[in-house]
MARBA-537679 format. One record per residue (C-alpha): residue in three letters; x, z, y. Coordinates in steps of 0.1 Angstrom, whole numbers, padded with zeros to 4 digits. Each point is the difference from the previous one (the first is absolute). Example, Ala and Ser with C-alpha at 12.3 -4.5 7.8 and 13.67 -1.06 7.14 Angstrom:
% MARBA-537679
 resn     x     z     y
  ALA  0123  0078 -0045
  SER  0014 -0007  0034
% end
This chain:
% MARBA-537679
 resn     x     z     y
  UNK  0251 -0103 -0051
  UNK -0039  0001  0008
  UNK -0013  0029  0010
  UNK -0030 -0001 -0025
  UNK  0016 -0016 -0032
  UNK -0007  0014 -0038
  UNK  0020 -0016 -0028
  UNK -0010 -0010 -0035
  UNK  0012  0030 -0013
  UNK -0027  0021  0024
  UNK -0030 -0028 -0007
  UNK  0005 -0002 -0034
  UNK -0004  0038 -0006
  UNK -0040  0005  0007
  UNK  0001  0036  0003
  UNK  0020 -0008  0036
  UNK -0013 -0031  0005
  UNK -0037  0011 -0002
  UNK  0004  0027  0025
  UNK  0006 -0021  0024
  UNK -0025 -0019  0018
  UNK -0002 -0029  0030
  UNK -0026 -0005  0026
  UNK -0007 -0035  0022
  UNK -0029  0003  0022
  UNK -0014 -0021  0025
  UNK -0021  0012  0036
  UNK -0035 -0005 -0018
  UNK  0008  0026 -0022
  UNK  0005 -0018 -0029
  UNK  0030  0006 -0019
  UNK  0022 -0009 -0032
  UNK  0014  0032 -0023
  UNK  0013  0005 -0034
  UNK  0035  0007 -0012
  UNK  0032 -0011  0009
  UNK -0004 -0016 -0041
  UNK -0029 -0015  0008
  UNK -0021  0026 -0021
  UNK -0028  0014  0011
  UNK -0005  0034 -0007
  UNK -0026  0011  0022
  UNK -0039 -0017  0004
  UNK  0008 -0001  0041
  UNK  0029 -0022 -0012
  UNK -0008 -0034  0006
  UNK  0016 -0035  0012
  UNK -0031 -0009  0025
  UNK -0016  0033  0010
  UNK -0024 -0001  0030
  UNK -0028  0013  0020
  UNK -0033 -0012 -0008
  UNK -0025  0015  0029
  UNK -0032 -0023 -0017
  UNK  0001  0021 -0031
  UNK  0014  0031  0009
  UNK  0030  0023  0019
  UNK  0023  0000 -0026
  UNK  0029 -0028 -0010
  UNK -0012 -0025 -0024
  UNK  0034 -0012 -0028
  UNK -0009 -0037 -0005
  UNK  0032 -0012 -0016
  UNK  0017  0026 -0023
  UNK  0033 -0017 -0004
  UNK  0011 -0034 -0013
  UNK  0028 -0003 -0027
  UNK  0019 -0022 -0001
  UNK  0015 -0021 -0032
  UNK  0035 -0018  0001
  UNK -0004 -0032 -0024
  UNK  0032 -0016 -0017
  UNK  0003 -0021 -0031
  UNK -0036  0009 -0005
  UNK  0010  0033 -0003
  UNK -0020  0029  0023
  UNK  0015  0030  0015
  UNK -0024  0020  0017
  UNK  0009  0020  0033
  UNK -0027  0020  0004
  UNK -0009  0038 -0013
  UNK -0027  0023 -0009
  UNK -0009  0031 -0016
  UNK -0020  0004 -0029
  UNK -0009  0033 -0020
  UNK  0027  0019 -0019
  UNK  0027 -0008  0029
  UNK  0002 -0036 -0013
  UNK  0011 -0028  0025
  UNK -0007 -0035 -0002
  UNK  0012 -0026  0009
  UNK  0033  0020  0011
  UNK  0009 -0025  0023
  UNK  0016  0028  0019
  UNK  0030 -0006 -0024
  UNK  0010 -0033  0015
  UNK  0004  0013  0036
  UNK  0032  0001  0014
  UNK  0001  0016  0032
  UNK -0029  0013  0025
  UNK  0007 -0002  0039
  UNK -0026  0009  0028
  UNK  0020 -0005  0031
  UNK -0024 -0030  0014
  UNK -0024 -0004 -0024
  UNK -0002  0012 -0037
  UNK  0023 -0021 -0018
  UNK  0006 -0003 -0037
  UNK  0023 -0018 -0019
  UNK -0006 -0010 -0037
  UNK  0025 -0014 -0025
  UNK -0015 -0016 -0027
  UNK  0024 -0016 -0024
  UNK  0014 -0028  0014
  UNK -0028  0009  0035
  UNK  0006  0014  0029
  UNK -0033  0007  0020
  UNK -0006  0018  0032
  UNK -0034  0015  0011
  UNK -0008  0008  0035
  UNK -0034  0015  0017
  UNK -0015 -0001  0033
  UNK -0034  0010  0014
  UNK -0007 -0017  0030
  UNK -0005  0020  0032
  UNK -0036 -0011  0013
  UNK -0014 -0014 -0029
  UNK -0012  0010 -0041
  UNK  0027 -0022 -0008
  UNK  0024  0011 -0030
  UNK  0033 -0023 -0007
  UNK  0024 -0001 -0023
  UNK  0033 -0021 -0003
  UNK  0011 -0011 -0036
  UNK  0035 -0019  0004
  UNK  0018 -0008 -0031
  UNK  0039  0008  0011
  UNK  0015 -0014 -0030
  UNK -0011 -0018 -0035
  UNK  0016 -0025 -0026
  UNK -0027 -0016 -0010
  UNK -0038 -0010  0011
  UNK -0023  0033  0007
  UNK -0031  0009  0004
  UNK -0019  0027  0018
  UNK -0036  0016 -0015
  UNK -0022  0020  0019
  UNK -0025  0023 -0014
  UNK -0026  0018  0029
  UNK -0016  0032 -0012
  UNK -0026  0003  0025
  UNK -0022  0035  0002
  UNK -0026 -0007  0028
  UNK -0004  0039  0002
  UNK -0002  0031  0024
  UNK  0035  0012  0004
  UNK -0014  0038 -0012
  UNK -0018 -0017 -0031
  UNK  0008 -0017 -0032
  UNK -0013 -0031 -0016
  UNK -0008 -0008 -0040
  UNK -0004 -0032 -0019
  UNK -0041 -0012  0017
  UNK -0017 -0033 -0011
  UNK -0013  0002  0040
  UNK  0035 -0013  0012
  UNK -0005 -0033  0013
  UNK  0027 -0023 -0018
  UNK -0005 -0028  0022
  UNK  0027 -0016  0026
  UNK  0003 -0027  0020
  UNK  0030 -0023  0003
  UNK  0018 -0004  0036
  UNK  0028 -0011  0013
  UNK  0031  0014 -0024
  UNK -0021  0023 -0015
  UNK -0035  0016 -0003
  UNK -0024  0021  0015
  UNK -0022  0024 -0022
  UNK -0023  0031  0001
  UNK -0006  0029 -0025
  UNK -0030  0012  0015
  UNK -0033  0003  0026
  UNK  0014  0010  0034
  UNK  0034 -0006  0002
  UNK  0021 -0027  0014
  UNK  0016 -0026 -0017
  UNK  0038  0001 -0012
  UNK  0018 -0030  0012
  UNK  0037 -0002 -0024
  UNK  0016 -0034  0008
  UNK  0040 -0009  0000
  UNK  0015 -0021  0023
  UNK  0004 -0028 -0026
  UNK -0024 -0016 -0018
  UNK -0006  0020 -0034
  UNK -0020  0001 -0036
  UNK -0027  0027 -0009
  UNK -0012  0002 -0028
  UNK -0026  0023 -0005
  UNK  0000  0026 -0030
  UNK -0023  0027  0007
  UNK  0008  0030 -0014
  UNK  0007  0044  0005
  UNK  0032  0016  0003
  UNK -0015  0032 -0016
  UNK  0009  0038  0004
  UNK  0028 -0004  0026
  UNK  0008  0036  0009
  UNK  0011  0019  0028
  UNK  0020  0026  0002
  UNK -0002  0018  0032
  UNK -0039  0001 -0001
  UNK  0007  0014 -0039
  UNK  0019  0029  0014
  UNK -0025  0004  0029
  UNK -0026  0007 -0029
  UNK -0021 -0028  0012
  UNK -0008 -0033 -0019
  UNK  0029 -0023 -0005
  UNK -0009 -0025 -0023
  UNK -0013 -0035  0006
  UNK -0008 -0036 -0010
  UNK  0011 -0032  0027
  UNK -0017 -0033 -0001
  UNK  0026 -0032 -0005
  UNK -0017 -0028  0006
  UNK  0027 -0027 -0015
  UNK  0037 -0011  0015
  UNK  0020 -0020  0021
  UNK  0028 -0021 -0008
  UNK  0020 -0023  0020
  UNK  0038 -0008 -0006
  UNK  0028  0012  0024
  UNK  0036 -0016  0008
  UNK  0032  0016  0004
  UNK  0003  0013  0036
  UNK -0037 -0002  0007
  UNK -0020  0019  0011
  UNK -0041  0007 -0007
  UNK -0028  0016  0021
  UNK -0026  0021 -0013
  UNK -0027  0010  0024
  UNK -0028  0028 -0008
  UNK -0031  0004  0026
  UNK -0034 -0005  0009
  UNK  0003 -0028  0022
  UNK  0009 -0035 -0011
  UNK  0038 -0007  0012
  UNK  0014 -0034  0009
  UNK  0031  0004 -0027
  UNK  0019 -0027  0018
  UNK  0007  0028  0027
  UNK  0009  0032 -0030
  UNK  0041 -0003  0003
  UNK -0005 -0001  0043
  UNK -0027  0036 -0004
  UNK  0022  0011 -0021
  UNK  0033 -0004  0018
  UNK -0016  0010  0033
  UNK -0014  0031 -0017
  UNK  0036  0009 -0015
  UNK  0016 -0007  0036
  UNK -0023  0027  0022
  UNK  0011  0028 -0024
  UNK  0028  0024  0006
  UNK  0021  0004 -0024
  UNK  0005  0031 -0021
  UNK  0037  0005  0005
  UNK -0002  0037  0011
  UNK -0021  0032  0002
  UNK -0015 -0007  0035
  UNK -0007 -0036 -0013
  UNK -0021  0011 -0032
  UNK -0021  0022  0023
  UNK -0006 -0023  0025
  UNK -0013 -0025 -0026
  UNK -0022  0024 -0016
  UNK -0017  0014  0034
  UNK -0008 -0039  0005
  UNK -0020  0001 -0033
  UNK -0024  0026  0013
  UNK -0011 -0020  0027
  UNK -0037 -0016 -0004
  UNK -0021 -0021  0021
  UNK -0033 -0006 -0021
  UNK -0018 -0017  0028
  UNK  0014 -0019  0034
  UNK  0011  0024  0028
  UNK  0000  0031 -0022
  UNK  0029  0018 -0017
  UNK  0008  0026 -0020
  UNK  0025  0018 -0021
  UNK -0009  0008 -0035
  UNK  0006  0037 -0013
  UNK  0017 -0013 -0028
  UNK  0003 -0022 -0033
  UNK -0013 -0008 -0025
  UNK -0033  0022  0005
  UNK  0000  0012  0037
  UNK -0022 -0018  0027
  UNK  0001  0012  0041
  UNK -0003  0034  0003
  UNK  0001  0014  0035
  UNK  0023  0027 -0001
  UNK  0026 -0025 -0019
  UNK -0004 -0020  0023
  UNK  0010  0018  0032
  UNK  0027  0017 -0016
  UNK  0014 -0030 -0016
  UNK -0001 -0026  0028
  UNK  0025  0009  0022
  UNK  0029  0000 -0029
  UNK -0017 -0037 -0011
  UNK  0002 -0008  0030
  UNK  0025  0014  0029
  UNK  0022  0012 -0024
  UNK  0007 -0037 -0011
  UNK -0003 -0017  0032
  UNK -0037 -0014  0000
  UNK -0021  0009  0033
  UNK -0020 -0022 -0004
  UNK -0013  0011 -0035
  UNK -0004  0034  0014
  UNK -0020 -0012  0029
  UNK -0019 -0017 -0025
  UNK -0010  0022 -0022
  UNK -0005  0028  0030
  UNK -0029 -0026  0019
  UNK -0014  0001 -0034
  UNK -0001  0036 -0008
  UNK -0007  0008  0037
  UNK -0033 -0016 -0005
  UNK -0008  0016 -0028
  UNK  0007  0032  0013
  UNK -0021 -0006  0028
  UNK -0031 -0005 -0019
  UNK  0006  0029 -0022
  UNK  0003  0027  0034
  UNK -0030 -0021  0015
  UNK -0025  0001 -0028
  UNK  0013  0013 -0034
  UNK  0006 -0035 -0012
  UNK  0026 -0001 -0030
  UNK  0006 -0037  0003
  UNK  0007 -0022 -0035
  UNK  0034 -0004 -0004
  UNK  0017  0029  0020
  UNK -0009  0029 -0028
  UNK -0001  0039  0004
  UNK  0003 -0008  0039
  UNK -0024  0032  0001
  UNK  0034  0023 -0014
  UNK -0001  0030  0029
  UNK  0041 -0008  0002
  UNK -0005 -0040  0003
  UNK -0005  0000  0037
  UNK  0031  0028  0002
  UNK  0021 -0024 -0020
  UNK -0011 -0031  0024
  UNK  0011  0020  0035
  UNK  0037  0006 -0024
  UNK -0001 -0040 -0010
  UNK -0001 -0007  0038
  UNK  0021  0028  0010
  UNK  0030 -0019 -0020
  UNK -0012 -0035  0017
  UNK  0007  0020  0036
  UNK  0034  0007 -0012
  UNK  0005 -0031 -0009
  UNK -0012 -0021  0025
  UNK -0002  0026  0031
  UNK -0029  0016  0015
  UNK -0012 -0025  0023
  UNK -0006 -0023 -0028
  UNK -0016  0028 -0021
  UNK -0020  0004  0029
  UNK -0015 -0033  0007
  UNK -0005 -0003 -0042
  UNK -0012  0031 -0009
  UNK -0003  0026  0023
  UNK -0035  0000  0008
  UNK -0006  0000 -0039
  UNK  0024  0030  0000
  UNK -0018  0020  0024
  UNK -0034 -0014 -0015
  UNK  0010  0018 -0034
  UNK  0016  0032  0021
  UNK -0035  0001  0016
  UNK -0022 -0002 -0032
  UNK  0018  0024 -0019
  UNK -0001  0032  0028
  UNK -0042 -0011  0004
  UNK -0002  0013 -0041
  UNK -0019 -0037 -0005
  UNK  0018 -0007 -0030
  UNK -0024  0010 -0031
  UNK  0034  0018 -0020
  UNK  0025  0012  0026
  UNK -0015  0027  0028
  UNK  0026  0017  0023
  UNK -0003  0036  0003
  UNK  0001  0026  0036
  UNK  0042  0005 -0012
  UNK  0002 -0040  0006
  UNK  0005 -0007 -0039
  UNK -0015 -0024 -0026
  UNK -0026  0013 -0023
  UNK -0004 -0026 -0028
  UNK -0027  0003 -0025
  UNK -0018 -0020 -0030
  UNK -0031 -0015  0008
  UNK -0006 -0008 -0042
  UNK  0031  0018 -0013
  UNK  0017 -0030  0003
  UNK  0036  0005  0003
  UNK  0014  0001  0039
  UNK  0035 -0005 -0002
  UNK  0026 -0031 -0017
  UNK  0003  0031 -0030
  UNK -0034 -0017 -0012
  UNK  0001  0002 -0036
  UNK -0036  0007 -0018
  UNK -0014  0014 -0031
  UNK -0039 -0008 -0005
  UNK -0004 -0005  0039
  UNK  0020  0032  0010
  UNK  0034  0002  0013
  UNK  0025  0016 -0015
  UNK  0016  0011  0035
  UNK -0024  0010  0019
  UNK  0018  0001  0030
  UNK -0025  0008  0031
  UNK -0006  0020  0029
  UNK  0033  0003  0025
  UNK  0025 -0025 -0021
  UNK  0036 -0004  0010
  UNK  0009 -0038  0007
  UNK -0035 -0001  0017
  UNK  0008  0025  0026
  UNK  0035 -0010  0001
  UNK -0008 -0036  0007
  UNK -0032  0009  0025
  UNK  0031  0025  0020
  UNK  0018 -0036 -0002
  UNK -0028 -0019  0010
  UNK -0008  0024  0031
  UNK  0036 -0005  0013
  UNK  0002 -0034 -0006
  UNK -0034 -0004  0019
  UNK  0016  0021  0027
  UNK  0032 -0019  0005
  UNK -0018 -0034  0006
  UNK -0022  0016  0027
  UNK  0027  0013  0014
  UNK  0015 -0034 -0003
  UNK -0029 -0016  0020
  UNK  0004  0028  0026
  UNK -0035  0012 -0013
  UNK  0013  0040  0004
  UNK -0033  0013  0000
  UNK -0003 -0015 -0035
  UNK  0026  0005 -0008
  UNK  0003  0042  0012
  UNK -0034  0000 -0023
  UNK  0020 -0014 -0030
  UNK  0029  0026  0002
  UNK -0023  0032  0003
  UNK -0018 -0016 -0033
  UNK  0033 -0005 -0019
  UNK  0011  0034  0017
  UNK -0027  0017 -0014
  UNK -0001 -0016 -0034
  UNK  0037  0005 -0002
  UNK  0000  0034  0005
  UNK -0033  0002 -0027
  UNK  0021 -0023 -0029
  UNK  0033  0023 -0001
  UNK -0028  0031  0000
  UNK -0017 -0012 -0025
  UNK  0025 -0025 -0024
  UNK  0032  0023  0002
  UNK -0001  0024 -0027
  UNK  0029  0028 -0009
  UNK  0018 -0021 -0024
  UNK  0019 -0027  0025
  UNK -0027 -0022 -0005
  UNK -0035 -0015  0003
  UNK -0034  0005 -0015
  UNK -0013 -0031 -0015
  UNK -0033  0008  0009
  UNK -0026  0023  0013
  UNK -0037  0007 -0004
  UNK -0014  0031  0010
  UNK  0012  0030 -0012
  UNK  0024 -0023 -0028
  UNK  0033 -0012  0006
  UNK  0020 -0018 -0024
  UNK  0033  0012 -0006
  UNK  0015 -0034 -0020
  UNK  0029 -0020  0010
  UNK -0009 -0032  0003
  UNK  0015 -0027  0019
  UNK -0028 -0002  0025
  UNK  0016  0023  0028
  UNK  0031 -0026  0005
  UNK -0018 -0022  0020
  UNK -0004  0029  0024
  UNK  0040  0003  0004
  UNK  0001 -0044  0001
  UNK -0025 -0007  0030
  UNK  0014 -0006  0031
  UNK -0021  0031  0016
  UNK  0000  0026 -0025
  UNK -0014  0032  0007
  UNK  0033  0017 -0018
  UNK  0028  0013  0015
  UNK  0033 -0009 -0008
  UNK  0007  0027 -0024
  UNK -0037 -0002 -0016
  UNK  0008 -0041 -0004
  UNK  0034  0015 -0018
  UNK -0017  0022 -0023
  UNK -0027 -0025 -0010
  UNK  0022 -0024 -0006
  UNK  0026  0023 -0023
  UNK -0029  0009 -0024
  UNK -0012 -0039 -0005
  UNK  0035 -0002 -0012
  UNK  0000  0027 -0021
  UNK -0027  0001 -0018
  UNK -0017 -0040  0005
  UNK  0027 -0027  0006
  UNK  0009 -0021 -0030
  UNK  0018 -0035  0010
  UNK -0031 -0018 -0001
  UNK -0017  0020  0020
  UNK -0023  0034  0008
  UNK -0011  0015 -0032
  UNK -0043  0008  0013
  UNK  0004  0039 -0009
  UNK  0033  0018 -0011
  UNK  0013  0008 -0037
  UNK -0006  0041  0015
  UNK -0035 -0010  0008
  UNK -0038  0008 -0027
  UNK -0005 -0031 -0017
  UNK  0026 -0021  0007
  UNK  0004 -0028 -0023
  UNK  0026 -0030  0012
  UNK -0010 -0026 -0031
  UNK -0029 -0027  0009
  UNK -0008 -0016 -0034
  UNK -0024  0004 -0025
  UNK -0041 -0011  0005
  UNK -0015  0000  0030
  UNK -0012  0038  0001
  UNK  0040  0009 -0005
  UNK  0014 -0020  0022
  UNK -0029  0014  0031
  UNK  0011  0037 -0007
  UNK  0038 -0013  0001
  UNK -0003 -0024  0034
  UNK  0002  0029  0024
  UNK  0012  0025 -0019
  UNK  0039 -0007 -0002
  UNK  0004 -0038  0002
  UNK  0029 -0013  0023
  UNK -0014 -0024  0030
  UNK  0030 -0016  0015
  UNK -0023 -0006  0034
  UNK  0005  0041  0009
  UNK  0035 -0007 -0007
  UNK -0001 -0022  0028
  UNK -0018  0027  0025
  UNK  0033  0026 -0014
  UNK  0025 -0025  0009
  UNK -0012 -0002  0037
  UNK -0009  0035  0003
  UNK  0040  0007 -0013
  UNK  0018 -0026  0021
  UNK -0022  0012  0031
  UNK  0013  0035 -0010
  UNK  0041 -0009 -0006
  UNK  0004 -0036  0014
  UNK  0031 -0013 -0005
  UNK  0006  0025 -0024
  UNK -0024 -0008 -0024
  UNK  0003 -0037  0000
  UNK  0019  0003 -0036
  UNK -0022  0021 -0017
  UNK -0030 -0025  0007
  UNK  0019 -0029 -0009
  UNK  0008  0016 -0037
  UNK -0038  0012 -0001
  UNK -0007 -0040  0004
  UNK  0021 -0008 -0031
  UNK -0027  0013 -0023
  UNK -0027 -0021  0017
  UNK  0024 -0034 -0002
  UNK  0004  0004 -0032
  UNK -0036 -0008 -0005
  UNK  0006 -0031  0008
  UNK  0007 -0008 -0035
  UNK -0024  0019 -0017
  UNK -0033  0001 -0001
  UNK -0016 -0026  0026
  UNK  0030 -0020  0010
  UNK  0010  0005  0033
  UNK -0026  0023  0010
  UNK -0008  0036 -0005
  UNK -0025  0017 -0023
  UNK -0032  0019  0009
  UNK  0017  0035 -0010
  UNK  0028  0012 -0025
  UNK -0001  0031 -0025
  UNK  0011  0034  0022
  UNK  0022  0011 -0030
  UNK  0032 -0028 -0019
  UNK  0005 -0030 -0003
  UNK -0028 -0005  0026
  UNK -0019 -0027 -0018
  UNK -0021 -0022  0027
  UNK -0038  0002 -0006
  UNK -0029 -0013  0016
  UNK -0008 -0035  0018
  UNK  0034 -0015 -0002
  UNK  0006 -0008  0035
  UNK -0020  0024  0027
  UNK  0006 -0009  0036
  UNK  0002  0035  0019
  UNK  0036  0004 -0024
  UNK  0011 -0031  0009
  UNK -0008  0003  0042
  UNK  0015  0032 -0004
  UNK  0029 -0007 -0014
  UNK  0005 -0028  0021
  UNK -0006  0028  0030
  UNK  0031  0016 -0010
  UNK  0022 -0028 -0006
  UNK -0009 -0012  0039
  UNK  0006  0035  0011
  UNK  0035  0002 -0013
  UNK  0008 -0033  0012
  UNK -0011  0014  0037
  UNK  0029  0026 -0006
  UNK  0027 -0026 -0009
  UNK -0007 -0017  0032
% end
């Protein structure tokens, strides 16, 4: 039995089927997404989304979706679906699937009558290159296949109407056409590997819906541009190509891409497997010799602290080094320039965060214990010390470092300083500054670190340096964080400390130098589980705390007083889990294995076989957010490799 199969009795029902949502994506950044029915029901849905750096920084949806029609006897049966006002589907071609299985690639089987149809997807790796594979199983008499592309030509975060600007002309090529809506984008090349008819019909599919931007409060409603059909007949056993992208293909070669595409992937037969997959898809290498690793999907681009705490679970965790390494020679770079002269860099975002460069000494820190410290060295250690060096001269413009040796982090425009970044008219909602717990934790971390590969390099001088600065800064965290309770301020500015229990102080009790003692790292870690843990992950401020409020949904001013405020983010989870195996090894192996159960069972729900942005603090934990976020996934992945390093 597959790992990732729904039956008809799952697709059929749309209020399951609907929640449920897959993801292709190729290392341009382009990607396919829409539901496992093949309805879309968000405007970043799409079947060819992608970058489109000439007009802008956003993704650009050129085709919509294509739906199909199965002809027999002259009869049609249409396979496709949308939604129209009132609730109303049409066609409901969801009716005539038969089973749904994602273990290679998305697969679904149709039975129409006397037809048996499967439909398979692929985006290829290095190229804007969308296939699908039609193969009719079974029929009892001639067939037919229809397709109808609903193209948009549109801004992911905008929506298009019925225009008289759209361009309606196309160009014949070889099986197929090539055609443009408008000024300024590239042409859509949608050919089949066999020779086919178009016949061109111009017209609007108008007021398609969707849903999740309904609930979101934001506009949902829409009009796509069909320029006509294709039609070509199909033979029992056979199999036909479809190909989607912005570059002419030679269709001669489509069964070959797509067979070689379908070969490379691992398939998902097994929790490890999903994740591995999905890390893969954050992966992105806009231009030659540069990569990256996308915050998330469908709406996240690079952002700097994602990055570093992501890349080693998207990377070690599953095997790759040389993805790590990489993605580190880019992000070196671009850390360089930003210590040297303030530069921000393009692509890289938010590199200026006062935590970024913390969370880029941790990202190599778990490359050292992966690879060994000589390695580390000769990679990254002059980078490390580089960072080490910058921070204790006070050069960066939003992190200074007091006499007690801690990390005084403060708004340069009240922007918000920390990952709890949620904003109401240009204000954050946390305003965590001045002496904030994972900084100073992971500076403490970063000192030691620093200090252990001098002393590595028989640099003691350094090295003796390093240890009085984490000594002294050691001291000044548990002076300072520690509060009467058994556990940690969250934060501290001035004469203000904040007294809520949020998850925040777990990463303190997780590094591998924590300025904790053993009994402090026990303490910390039993009020997370009293009062935050939920089995997808730590709830951002506990059910005792003011203003908790654990349900994102609603419009956008909701859901930004909800994001931080008692939300579940299953990548704290993954910071709890080390912090509790490092406390009871052996003996806590269990427990973390039956915290992962809640996390696997996303991989059925929601974005399938990956994990959602962040979950609802309070039952049944409803996944919210960008559908599949990268720092959960490398996380998760984290612990999975960590328990396999007790097994063996």
């Amino acid at each position: 039995m597959a790992y990732l199969k729904f039956d008809k009795k799952l697709m059929i029902n749309l209020e399951e089927s609907l929640s449920r949502e897959i993801l292709r994506t190729n290392r341009g950044g382009s990607y396919h997404c829409t539901t496992v029915v093949d309805c879309n029901t968000r405007k970043h849905h799409g079947c060819l989304v992608m970058p489109l750096p000439q007009l802008d920084n956003d993704d650009h949806i050129l085709l919509s979706s294509l739906d199909e029609t199965v002809i027999q006897h002259e009869t049609e049966f249409n396979l496709g679906i949308h939604k129209y006002e009132g609730n109303n589907y049409s066609p409901n071609g969801h009716k005539y699937i038969r089973e749904f299985d994602c273990q290679a690639t998305p697969k679904t089987i149709y039975r129409v009558g006397g037809v048996i149809l499967s439909k398979e997807k692929v985006f290829t790796t290095s190229e804007n290159n969308f296939i699908i594979k039609y193969t009719l199983l079974e029929a009892n008499s001639p067939t037919k296949l229809r397709f109808k592309p609903l193209l948009a030509f549109r801004n992911v975060n905008q929506l298009t109407q019925e225009n008289q600007v759209v361009n309606k002309n196309y160009t014949e090529i070889e099986n197929g056409i090539k055609t443009c809506m408008y000024q300024g984008y590239p042409e859509l090349y949608m050919q089949f590997n066999k020779r086919s008819t178009f016949v061109f019909q111009p017209h609007w599919y108008k007021g398609i819906e969707y849903p999740k931007d309904m609930e979101r409060g934001l506009p949902y409603k829409e009009d796509l541009y069909v320029p006509g059909y294709f039609e070509l007949s199909i033979s029992n056993g056979e199999s036909i190509y479809f190909s989607a992208g912005i570059a002419p293909t030679k269709t001669m070669f489509l069964k070959d891409s797509f067979d070689k595409e379908v070969a490379t992937r691992t398939p998902r037969t097994s929790f490890y497997n999903c994740l591995k997959n999905s890390a893969e898809q954050f992966y992105y290498q806009p231009r030659e010799k540069e990569t990256y690793l996308l915050a998330g999907y469908p709406w996240f681009k690079v952002r700097a602290r994602d990055l570093f705490i992501s890349t080693p679970g998207c990377t070690l965790s599953i095997n790759n080094l040389g993805r790590f390494e990489r993605i580190f020679n880019t992000a070196s770079e671009a850390l360089r320039k930003f210590m040297v002269d303030g530069e921000e860099g393009s692509i890289i975002k938010e590199i200026d965060a006062p935590d970024v460069l913390l969370w880029a000494v941790w990202s190599i820190q778990q490359f050292s214990k992966n690879q060994g410290k000589a390695k580390c060295l000769e990679n990254y250690g002059a980078l490390v010390m580089e960072i080490i060096d910058y921070l204790r001269s006070n050069k960066h413009p939003k992190l200074h470092m007091d006499e007690n040796g801690l990390l005084y982090a403060k708004s340069i425009n009240g922007e918000a300083l920390t990952w709890m970044n949620s904003q109401i008219d240009g204000r954050p909602i946390i305003p965590r500054s001045g002496y904030i717990v994972e900084f100073n934790a992971l500076w403490y971390n970063a000192l030691k670190f620093a200090a252990e590969l001098s002393e590595f390099q028989k640099n003691t001088a350094n090295a003796g340096l390093l240890e009085a600065q984490a000594s002294k800064t050691g001291a000044a965290f548990i002076d300072t964080f520690v509060n009467g309770y058994d556990y940690l301020f969250d934060y501290i500015d001035g004469e203000y400390a904040d007294w809520s229990v949020r998850p925040n102080m777990i990463i303190a009790a997780a590094l591998d130098y924590s300025p904790l003692s053993k009994t402090q790292k026990r303490a910390v870690i039993n009020i997370v589980t009293k009062e935050l843990l939920t089995p997808k992950g730590l709830r951002s401020l506990s059910p005792k705390s003011e203003g908790y409020n654990p349900y994102c949904y609603g419009s956008q001013r909701e859901r930004d007083l909800a994001y931080h405020q008692g939300t579940a983010w299953p990548w704290l989870l993954g910071f709890y889990l080390e912090a509790y195996l490092k406390l009871y090894n052996l003996s806590g192996i269990s427990f973390a294995e039956r915290m992962l159960i809640g996390l696997e069972e996303e991989m059925s729900m929601h974005c399938i076989g990956s994990i959602s942005e962040l979950f609802d603090g309070n039952p049944p934990f409803q996944g919210r957010g960008a559908i599949s976020f990268a720092m959960n996934v490398a996380m998760t992945l984290r612990v999975v490799k960590l328990l396999e390093s007790y097994d063996s």
